[in-house]
N, C-alpha and C positions, 0 to 999 in steps of 0.2 A: 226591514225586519232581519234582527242575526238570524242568522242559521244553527241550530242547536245539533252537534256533533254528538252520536250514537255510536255505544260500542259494537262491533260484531260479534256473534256468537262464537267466532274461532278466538277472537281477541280475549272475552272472558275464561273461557274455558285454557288459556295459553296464561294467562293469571292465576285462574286456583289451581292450574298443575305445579308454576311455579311457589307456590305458596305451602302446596303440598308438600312437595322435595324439602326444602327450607324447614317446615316444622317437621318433617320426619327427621331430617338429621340431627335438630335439637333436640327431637322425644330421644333419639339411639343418644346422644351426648348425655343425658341427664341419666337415663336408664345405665350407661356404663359406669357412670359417677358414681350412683346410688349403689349399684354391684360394690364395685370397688371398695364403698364404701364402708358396707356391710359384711365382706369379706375382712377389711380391716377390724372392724369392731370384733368379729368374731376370732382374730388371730390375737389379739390384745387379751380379749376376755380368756382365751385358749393359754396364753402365757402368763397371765396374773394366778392362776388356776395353779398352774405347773409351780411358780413363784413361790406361793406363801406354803404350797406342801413340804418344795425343798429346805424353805427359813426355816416352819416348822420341825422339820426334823434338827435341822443343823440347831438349830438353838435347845432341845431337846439334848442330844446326844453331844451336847459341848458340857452340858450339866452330870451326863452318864457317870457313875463309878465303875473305872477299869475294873476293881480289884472282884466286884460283882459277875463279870464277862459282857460281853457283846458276840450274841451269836447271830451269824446272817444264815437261812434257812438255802438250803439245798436241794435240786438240782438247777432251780428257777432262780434262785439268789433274788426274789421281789420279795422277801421280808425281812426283817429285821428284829430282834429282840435283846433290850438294856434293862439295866435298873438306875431309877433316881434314888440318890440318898435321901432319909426324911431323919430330918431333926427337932428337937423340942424345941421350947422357949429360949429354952440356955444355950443354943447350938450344939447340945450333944446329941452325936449319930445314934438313932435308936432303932433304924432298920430300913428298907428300901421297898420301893415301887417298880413294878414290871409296865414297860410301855413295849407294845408290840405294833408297829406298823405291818400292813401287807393290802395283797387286794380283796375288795370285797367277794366272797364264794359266792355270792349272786347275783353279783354284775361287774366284770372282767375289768371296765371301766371306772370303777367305784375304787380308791384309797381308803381302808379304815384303820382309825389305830384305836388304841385302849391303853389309858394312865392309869391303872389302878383302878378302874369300875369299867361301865359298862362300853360296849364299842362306841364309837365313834365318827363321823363320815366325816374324814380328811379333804377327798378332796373329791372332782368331778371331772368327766372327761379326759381321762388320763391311759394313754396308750402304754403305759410299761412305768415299772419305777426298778431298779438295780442297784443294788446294794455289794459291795467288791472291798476286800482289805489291802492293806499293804500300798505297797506305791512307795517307799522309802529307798533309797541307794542301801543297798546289803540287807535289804531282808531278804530272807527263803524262798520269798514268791513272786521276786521281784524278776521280772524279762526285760527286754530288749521291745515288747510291747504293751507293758504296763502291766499292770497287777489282776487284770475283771475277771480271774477264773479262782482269785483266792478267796476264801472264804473264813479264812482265820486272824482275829487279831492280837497281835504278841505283841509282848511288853518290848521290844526288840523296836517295834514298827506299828504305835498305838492309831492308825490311820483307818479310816473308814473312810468310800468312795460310795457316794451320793448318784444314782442318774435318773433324772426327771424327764421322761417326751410324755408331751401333749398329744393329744387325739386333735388331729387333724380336720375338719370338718368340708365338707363341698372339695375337698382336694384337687387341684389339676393336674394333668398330667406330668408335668414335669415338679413339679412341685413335693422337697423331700421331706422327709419326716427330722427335726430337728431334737437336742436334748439339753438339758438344762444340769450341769456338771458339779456339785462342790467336794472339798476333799474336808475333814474333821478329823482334827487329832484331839485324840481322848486324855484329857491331862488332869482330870482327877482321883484320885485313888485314896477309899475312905479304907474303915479299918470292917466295913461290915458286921454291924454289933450285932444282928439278929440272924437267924434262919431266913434266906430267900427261898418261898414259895417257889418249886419249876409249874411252866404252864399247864395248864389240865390237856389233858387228849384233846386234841385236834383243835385246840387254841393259838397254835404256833405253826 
């Protein structure tokens, strides 16, 4: 008769430790992946965010009429205010639109603008937006460190300077806060056929 060979108690218990270790290291591998992961998506989601705010404005302010002004609001330089030209059927200029970008007063985070009616929620999760003129060789406001404390756009140097950071979320420690940069030069200039409305009190 064979003899039927029996595990020992130290022998199993030396099996599901080993088995243990094994899938613990695969639960921490998959658990770092799925971090990783999810940090990804939310850096993505955090810069598509920053992305269509920046198009947004650039495409906006690529249509602006110089001859209307573009004023960037002061001391904070986080708004902005143009006018779009508006025309009839025929293309003749019959008067302009006020678009004002800035942050929402009720949530630091919040981007709103307003085309000619009511506000609007631009964008979401958004650490700072900065608005700066100039940046041209021989303009008046032009440094040896670029232009971010000017706040005037002159016929001289029709340039507007865009900066978009993201709100960061779960941040690590080392881990810096990044910005999203475009420059706009203002190159139409209508003949402004009507009275531009200025903003009402504390719409600007």
């Amino acid at each position: 008769m064979k003899k039927i060979r029996s595990y020992t108690l130290v022998e199993v218990m030396a099996v599901l430790l080993i088995f243990t270790i094994l899938f613990g290291a695969l639960l921490s591998v998959l658990l770092t992946s799925d971090l990783s992961w999810r940090k990804g998506q939310e850096k993505l989601q955090e810069q598509q965010q920053a992305r269509i705010l920046l198009n947004n404005i650039v495409r906006l302010l690529r249509q602006a009429n110089f001859q209307s002004g573009i004023t960037i609001g002061t001391p904070e330089q986080d708004r902005i205010l143009f006018y779009l030209p508006v025309f009839d059927a025929q293309g003749i200029e019959t008067g302009a639109t006020m678009v004002i970008f800035k942050p929402d007063p009720n949530n630091s985070k919040q981007i709103i603008f307003k085309n000619g009616g009511d506000w609007i929620p631009a964008a979401q999760d958004i650490a700072s937006l900065k608005f700066s003129a100039g940046g041209c060789a021989g303009c008046s406001c032009f440094s040896g460190t670029g232009c971010d404390s000017c706040t005037t756009v002159t016929d001289a140097c029709r340039v507007v300077k865009i900066e978009v950071t993201p709100e960061i979320k779960n941040k690590g420690p080392e881990e810096k806060n990044y910005s999203l940069v475009s420059y706009v030069t203002i190159r139409n200039y209508f003949s402004t056929a009507s009275v531009i409305e200025p903003p009402a009190e504390g719409e600007f």
